[in-house]
C-alpha angles and dihedrals in degrees: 000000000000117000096257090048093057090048100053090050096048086053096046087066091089088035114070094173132055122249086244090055098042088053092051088057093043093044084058100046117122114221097256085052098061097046078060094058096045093062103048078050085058093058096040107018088181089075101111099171084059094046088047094062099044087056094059099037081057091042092056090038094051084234091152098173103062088029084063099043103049077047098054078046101056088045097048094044119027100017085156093060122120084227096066098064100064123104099236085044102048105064085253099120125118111292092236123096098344106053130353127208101293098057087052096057096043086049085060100043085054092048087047094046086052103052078050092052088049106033086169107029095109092204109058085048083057096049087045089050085056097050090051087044086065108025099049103235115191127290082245097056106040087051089053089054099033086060101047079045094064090038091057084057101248119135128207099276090055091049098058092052087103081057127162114273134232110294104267105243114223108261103160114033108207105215103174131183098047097301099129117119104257089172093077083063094125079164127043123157114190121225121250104237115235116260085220089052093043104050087042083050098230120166135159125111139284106217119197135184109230138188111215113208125232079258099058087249116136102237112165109034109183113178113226101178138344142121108283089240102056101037091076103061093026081062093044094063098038099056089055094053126108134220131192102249115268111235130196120192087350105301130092124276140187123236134220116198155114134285129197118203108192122191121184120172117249125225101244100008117142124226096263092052120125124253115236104250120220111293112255112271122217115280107262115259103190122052128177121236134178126262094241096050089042093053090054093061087059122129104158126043127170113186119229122235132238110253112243112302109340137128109264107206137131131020143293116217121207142184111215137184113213115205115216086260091069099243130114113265105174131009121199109189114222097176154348138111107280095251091060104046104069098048087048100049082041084059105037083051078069091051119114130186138192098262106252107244115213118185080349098297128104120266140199109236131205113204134151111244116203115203113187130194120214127189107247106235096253100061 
C-alpha cells in the first residue's frame, strides 16, 4: 500500500462518506434542512459529514459567507481530511460569486501555514498541492511544495489522489429578484384574505424563497417578510401551486427563488375573495453558470500566445458574459500578471460556445474562465 494511500485511509476514518457523496446530499438540502444541520454542527463542530454537506448546499445557493467559513474551518482544522482536497471544499472555486480575491488568498495563507504546521503528514501537503494546482499559486510557491512532496516520497500519481472530481452538473438554478418565469405557473390557487385583516384593512405582501422541484412542485417555502395575518394562508395557496418544469440545456432543474404574495382590500370584497398575487415579471434573460459546466459547452478555442519574450508562466482569471449566440460579449478581467492578461482576454474574444437553452429559449451567461500559461519543456 503506497504512503498517500495509507494516509487517506487513516483520515477517512472520521470520515464514513465520501466527499462525493457528502456534495450530492448537500446539493439536495431544503433551507429549513440546513438550518437544521447547522445547529446539530454547533453542538459537535467535528462532524464533518455534517460540515461537507453544508459546504455544498452554500456552494449551490452563492451563499459565499458561510461557504467560506465552514471552508476556513475545514483548513484550519482537518487539512488532512479527504474532504479537503476536493475542488468545491478547498477554497479553490472560481473567484466570482463564491469567493474574490481576498478569500483566495486567506485560504492560501491558511494552506501555507498548515504545510508549515506538518511538515511530514503526506496528505495535507496533497490536498495543498491541489489547492495550488487550481488556483494557480506562484511558480515560487508549487515548486516548494512539489519538492517536499518528492521528498516525502510521493510520486505524481499520489499526489493526484486528491484529484478533481467530475464537473457538478447544475441541478438548482438560483433566479433571484423576481425574475422567475412566472409565466411557466400551470397551477396557481389564490389565498382567501383574513376577515380580521380585512375588516382592519390591512394590506402589504408576504415574500417567500422557494425551491421549485424538477417537477414544477414547490418543495421548500421560507417567509422573508409579510403581515402575521396574512403569512398563514399566503403560505397555504403557494405551496399548492404548480410550475412547468425549468430546463436548462434540456434537463430539469430546480429553482431557487422569491415569491410575493400581495394582498389589497377590495371595495366591496367579501371576506372569501381572493387576494391579487404579484404581476408577472419578465422571463430572465441572464443566468450564472459555473466555469466547468460552462467549458464543457465550448466549441471553439483559440490559444492565446505568449507576448514577446517573456516567461509565460501562471493564469489569467476572467469574468465573461456569453451572449445566446454563443459568443463573448464582455470580458472583465479578476486576476493575472499584466503581460498575460492582454493576450489572454485577445484569445477568450474568439471564443465561441454552444448558446445555454433555458425553457427552450437562448440565454446570456455569466461564468468565470481561467487561462492558464505553462512553460513548454523546452524554455
Amino acid at each position: 500500500m503506497n504512503l498517500l494511500l495509507m494516509a487517506v485511509l487513516l483520515a477517512g476514518s472520521a470520515l464514513a462518506q465520501s466527499p462525493d457523496d457528502l456534495r450530492s446530499q448537500g446539493l439536495k438540502l431544503t433551507a429549513s434542512e440546513a438550518q437544521a444541520v447547522e445547529e446539530s454542527l454547533r453542538a459537535n463542530p467535528e462532524d464533518l459529514a455534517a460540515r461537507g454537506k453544508l459546504i455544498a448546499y452554500y456552494f449551490v445557493e452563492q451563499a459565499r459567507e458561510p461557504w467560506s467559513q465552514h471552508v476556513f474551518w475545514l483548513i484550519e482544522h482537518h487539512p488532512e481530511s479527504p474532504l479537503a482536497g476536493f475542488n468545491f471544499a478547498s477554497g479553490a472555486l472560481p473567484a466570482d460569486p463564491l469567493n474574490g480575491e481576498a478569500d483566495h488568498a486567506h485560504a492560501k495563507d491558511l494552506w501555507l501555514e498548515q504545510t508549515r504546521r506538518h511538515p511530514d503528514d503526506a496528505l495535507v501537503w496533497a490536498n495543498a498541492l491541489r489547492f495550488c494546482a487550481l488556483t494557480g499559486c506562484d511558480a515560487g510557491t508549487k515548486e516548494r511544495l512539489l519538492k517536499h512532496a518528492e521528498e516525502l516520497g510521493l510520486s505524481s500519481s499520489e499526489m493526484t489522489v486528491a484529484g478533481e472530481p467530475p464537473a457538478r452538473p447544475i441541478t438548482r438554478l438560483r433566479i433571484a429578484d423576481g425574475d422567475f418565469n412566472f409565466r411557466n405557473l400551470i397551477k396557481k390557487v389564490e389565498p382567501v384574505y383574513p376577515l380580521l385583516a380585512l375588516q382592519a384593512r390591512i394590506q402589504g405582501v408576504v415574500r417567500f424563497t422557494a425551491i421549485i422541484g424538477t417537477d414544477g412542485h414547490v418543495q421548500d417555502l421560507q417567509v422573508i417578510s409579510g403581515h402575521p395575518l396574512l403569512i398563514p394562508v399566503a403560505k397555504e395557496a403557494v405551496q399548492q401551486w404548480v410550475y412547468r418544469p425549468t430546463l436548462l440545456n434540456g434537463k430539469p432543474v430546480e429553482v431557487s427563488t422569491e415569491i410575493d404574495v400581495a394582498f389589497t382590500p377590495s371595495e366591496g370584497k367579501d371576506a372569501s375573495g381572493g387576494a391579487a398575487g404579484s404581476v408577472a415579471p419578465p422571463a430572465p434573460t441572464r443566468v450564472r453558470v459555473g466555469s466547468n459546466v460552462q467549458a464543457a459547452l465550448l466549441v471553439k478555442r483559440v490559444e492565446p500566445e505568449c507576448p514577446g519574450d517573456a516567461r509565460c508562466q501562471g493564469a489569467v482569471r476572467l469574468t465573461a458574459i456569453i451572449g445566446t449566440d454563443g459568443h463573448v460579449q464582455e470580458i472583465h478581467v479578476i486576476s493575472g500578471h499584466p503581460l498575460l492578461v492582454p493576450t489572454a482576454v485577445d484569445a477568450v474574444r474568439q471564443w465561441v460556445y454552444r448558446p445555454t437553452m433555458l425553457n427552450g429559449k437562448p440565454v446570456e451567461v455569466v461564468t468565470t474562465i481561467d487561462v492558464p500559461f505553462t512553460l513548454p519543456a523546452n524554455r
